[in-house]
C-alpha positions in Angstrom: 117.9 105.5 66.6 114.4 104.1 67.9 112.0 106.6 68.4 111.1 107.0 72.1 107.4 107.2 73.4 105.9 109.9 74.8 105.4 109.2 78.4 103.0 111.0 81.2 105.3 111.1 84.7 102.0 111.2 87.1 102.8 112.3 90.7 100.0 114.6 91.2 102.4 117.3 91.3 104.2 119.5 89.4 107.7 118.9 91.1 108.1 115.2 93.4 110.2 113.7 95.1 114.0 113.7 94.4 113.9 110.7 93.3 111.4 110.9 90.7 113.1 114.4 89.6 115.6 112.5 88.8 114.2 110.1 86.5 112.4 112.8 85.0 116.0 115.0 84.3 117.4 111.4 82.6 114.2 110.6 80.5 114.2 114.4 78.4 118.0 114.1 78.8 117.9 110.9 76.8 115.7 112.3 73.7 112.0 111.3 75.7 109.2 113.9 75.7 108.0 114.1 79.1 104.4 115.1 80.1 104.2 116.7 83.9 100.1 116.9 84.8 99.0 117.7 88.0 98.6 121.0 90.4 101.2 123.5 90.1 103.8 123.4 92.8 106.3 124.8 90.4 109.0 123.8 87.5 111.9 122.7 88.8 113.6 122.3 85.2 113.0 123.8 81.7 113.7 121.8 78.5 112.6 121.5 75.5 111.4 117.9 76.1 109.8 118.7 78.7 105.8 119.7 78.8 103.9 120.7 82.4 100.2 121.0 81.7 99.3 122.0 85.4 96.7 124.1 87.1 97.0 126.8 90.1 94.3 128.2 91.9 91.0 128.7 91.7 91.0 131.3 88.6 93.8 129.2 86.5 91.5 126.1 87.0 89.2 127.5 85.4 90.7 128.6 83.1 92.5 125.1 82.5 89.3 123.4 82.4 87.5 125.9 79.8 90.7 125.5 77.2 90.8 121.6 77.4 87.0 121.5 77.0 86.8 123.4 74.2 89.9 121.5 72.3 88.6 117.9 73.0 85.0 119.4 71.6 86.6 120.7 68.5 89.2 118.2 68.0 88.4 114.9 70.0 84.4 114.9 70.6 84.0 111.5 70.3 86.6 110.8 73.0 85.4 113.4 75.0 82.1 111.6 75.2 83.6 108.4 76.2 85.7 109.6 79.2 82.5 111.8 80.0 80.5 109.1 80.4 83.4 107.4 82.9 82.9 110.4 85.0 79.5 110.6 85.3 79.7 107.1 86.6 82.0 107.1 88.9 82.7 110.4 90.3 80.2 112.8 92.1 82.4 115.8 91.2 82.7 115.9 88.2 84.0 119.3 87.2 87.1 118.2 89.4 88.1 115.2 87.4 87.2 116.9 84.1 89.9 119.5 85.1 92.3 116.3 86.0 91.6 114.0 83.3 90.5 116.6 80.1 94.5 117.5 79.8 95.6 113.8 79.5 92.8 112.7 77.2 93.9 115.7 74.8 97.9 115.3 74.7 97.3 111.4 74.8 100.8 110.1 75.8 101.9 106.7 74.8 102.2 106.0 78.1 101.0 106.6 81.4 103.7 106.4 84.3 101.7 106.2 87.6 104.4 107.1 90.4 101.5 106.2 93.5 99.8 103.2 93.7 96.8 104.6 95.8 95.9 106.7 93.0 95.9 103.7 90.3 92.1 103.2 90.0 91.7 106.9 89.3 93.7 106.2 85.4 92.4 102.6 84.6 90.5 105.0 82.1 93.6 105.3 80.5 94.0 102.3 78.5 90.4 102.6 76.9 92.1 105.2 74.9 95.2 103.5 73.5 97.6 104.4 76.2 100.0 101.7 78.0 99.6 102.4 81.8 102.7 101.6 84.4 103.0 101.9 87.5 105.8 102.0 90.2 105.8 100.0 93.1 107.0 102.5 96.1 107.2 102.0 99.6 104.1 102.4 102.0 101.7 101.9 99.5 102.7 98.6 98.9 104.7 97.4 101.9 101.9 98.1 104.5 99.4 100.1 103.4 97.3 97.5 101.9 97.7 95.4 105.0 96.5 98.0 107.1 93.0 99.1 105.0 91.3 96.7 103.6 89.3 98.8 100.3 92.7 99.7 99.7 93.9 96.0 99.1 90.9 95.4 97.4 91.5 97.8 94.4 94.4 96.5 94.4 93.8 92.9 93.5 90.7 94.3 91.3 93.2 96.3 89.4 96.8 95.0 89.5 96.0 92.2 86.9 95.6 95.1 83.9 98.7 96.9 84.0 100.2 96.8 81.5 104.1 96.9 83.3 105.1 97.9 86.8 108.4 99.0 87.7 109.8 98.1 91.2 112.8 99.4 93.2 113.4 95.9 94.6 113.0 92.6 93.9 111.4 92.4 98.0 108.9 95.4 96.6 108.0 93.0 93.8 107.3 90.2 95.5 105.1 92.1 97.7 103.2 93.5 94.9 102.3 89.9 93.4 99.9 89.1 97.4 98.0 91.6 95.2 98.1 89.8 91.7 100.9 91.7 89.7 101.8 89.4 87.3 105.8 88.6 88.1 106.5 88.7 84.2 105.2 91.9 84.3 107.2 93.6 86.7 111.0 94.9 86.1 113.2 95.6 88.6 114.3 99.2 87.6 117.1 100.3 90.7 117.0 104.3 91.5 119.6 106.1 90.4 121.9 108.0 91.8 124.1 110.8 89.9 127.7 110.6 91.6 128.2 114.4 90.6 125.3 114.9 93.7 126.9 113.4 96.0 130.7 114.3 96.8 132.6 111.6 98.7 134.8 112.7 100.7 137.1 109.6 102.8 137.2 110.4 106.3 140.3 110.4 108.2 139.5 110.8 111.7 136.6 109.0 112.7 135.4 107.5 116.1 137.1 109.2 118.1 135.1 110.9 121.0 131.1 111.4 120.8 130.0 108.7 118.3 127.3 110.9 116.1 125.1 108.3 114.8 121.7 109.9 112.6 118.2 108.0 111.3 116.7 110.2 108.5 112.8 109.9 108.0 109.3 110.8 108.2 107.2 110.4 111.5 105.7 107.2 110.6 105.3 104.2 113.0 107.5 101.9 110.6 110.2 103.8 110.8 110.7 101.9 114.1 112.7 104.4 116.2 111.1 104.0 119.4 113.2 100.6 119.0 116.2 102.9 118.0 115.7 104.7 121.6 115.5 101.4 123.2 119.2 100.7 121.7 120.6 104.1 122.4 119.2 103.5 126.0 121.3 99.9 126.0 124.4 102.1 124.5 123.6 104.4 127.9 123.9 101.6 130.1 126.8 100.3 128.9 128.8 104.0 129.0 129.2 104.3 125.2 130.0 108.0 124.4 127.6 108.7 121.5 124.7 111.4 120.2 121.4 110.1 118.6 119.5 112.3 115.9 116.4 111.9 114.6 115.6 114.2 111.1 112.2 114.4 110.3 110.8 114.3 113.4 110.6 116.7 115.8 106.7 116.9 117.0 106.0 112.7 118.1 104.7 112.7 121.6 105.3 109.1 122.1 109.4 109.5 121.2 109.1 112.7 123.3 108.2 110.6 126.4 109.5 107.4 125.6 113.4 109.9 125.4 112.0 111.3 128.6 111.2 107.8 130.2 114.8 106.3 129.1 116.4 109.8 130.8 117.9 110.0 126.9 117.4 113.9 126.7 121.3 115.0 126.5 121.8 111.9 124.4 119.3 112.2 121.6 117.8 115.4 119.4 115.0 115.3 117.3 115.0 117.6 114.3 112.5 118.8 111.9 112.2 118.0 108.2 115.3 119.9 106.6 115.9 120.7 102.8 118.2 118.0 100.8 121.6 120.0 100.9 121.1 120.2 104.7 120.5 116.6 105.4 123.6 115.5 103.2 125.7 117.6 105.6 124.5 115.9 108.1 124.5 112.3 107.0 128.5 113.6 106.0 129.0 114.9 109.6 127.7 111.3 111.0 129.6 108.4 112.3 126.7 106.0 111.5 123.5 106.0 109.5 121.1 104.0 111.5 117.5 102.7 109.7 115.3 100.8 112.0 112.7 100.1 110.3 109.7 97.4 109.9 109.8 97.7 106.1 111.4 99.4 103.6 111.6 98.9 99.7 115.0 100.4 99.8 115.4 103.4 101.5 116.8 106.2 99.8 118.6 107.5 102.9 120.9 104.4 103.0 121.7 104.5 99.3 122.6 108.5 99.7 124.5 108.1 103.2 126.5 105.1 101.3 127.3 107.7 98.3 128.7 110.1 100.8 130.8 107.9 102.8 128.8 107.6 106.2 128.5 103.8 107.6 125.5 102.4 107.4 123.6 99.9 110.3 120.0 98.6 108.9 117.4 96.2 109.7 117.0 93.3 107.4 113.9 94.9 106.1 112.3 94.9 102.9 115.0 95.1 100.2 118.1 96.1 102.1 119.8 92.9 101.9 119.6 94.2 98.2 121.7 97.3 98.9 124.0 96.2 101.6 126.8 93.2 102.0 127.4 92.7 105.8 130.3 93.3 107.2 131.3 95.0 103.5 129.5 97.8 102.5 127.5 98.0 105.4 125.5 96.2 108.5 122.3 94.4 108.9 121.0 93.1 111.8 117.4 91.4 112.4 114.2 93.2 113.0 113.2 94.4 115.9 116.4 93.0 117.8 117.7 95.6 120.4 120.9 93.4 121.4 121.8 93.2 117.8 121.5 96.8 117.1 123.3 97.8 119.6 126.2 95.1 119.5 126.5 96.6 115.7 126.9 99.7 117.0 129.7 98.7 119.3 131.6 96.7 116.9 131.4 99.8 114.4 133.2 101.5 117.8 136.2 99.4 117.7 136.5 99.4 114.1 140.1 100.4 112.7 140.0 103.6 110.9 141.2 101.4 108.0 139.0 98.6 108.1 136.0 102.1 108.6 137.6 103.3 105.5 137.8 99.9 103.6 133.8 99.7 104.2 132.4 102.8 102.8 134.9 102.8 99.9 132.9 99.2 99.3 129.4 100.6 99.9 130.3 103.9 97.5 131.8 101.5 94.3 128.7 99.3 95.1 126.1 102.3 95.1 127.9 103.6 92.0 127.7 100.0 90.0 124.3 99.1 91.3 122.4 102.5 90.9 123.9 104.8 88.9 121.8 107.0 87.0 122.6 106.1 84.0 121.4 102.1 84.2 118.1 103.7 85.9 117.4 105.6 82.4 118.2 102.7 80.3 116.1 100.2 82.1 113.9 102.5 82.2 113.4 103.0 78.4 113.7 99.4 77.9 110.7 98.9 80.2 108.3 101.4 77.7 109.9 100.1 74.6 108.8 96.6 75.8 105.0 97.5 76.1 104.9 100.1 73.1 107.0 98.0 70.5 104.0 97.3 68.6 102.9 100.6 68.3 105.6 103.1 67.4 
């Protein structure tokens, strides 16, 4: 059996998204020592190959900072020089960074797995000291983010061209990624995973009939799109469609708030806070239809989960979703920002046979199971450090 790297998971924070969770479980699962650095926002597994080096509050800091000064004095001095002298170019704070970077520089993982691409400039320093540094290509910070601010776009382009590999959720993701100067050869298309234990699917058996109950999951961002989504459920209004709209993850957006107000929408649509993960799966369950709106997306998680659990999905032809989806077989996609189309989607979901319903999300459910299963996100996964640590193990 090849020996596996040791590899640096880098979120910032002690316990991530689900998503990266996940990959974490698989890697120390699979035989890979695992590195968590970062603040302490708790452990959400234990295992033997599994190490957090994370600091708390003000007190634990310090104490954080003393120990890993003291061991890179007494074991890695002339190291600690070099990164010191990074620091005291770069950073005004530099007791801060000594307490972020010290840690690293002492355990010294093969690799470095940057999970946020704003925060790539910060570990360039990395690979001055023999580690391979990778970074995944996620959503806002590289759909629009970089379009929006210009410095941001900038480091980008100034440091893209040294990574060593990036990992991307989508082949669209990638593509955007290479405006910035990723080298293509350089990128792997590595699919999340999802663990069919985690999500139950259970085949519905009476749907449609009645209130249609048709849910968008997501953060209060603007590329989320769902004032369009209100414009739709205002043409489903008009036309005397039975149906309920609701909105998780957003419950506080003055613009929706009057825009719902303006369209007379308020018995029609709800907007609920942020909820935790076993709540929103009983909800995407108890929906008709999944709806996703949005401008971009590298491929929304939501849509991948609501087509593990059996609820019908209707998505813009954003980003990588014509990835995830087949229309009119696992799924819908209609154009961007095209009211008519949404909503005609909507009504031809409406006068769908409870068979044909069923034929569909048994279709989406194989092809999330085939296409994302947690099982090909490990291996890729470990092919994609083996590739740039061959050499060196």
């Amino acid at each position: 059996m090849k020996k596996h790297p040791t590899i640096a998971i880098y979120s910032g924070v002690s316990i991530s998204t689900t998503f990266i969770e996940r990959l974490i479980e698989g890697l120390v699962e699979a035989g890979t020592h695992i590195y968590i650095f970062g603040s302490d926002s708790g452990k959400s597994m234990k295992h033997n190959n599994l190490h957090y080096v994370i600091h708390g509050k003000k007190w634990h800091k310090l104490f954080i900072l003393i120990k890993y000064t003291i061991l890179l004095f007494l074991f890695k001095p002339r190291e600690k020089k070099m990164l010191d002298a990074i620091i005291d170019e770069k950073y005004t704070n530099k007791l801060l960074w000594q307490l972020k970077f010290y840690p690293v520089l002492y355990h010294q993982p093969d690799i470095f797995h940057i999970q946020w691409a704003k925060g790539l400039d910060d570990w360039i320093w990395v690979q001055d000291f023999s580690m391979k540094l990778v970074l995944s290509l996620r959503g806002a910070h590289i759909n629009y983010s970089p379009i929006a601010d210009s410095k941001l776009a900038a480091m980008y382009k100034k440091n893209f061209p040294k990574v060593d590999a990036f990992h991307a959720v989508s082949k669209a993701i990638a593509e955007e990624a290479t405006k910035y100067g990723a080298p293509l050869e350089r990128i792997k298309i590595v699919k999340s995973g999802l663990s069919a234990r985690d999500y139950p699917f259970v085949l519905k058996t009476a749907v449609l009939e009645g209130t249609l109950n048709i849910l968008s999951v997501g953060r209060n961002h603007w590329i989320k799109n769902y004032s369009l989504a209100l414009d739709v459920m205002s043409v489903l209004k008009s036309k005397n469609i039975d149906f309920h709209y609701s909105i998780i993850g957003m419950d506080d957006n003055e613009g929706l708030l009057f825009q719902r107000e303006q369209l007379q929408l308020k018995e029609n649509v709800s907007f609920i806070k942020t909820l935790p993960f076993n709540e929103v799966q009983i909800a995407i369950k108890s929906a008709d239809v999944l709806l996703l709106p949005s401008l971009k997306e590298g491929i929304a998680n939501v849509v991948l989960e609501s087509m593990m659990l059996g609820t019908l999905v209707i998505s813009s032809d954003c980003g990588g979703m014509a990835e995830a989806i087949k229309p009119s077989q696992t799924g819908y996609l209609v154009p961007i920002r095209d009211i008519e189309a949404m909503a005609c989607a909507i009504e031809e979901v409406i006068e769908l046979p409870l068979e044909a319903y069923q034929k569909m999300i048994m279709n989406a459910r194989t092809s999330i199971e085939k296409q994302h299963s947690t099982e090909g996100m490990i291996t890729d996964m470990l092919d994609l450090y083996h590739e740039i640590t061959v050499d060196n193990l």
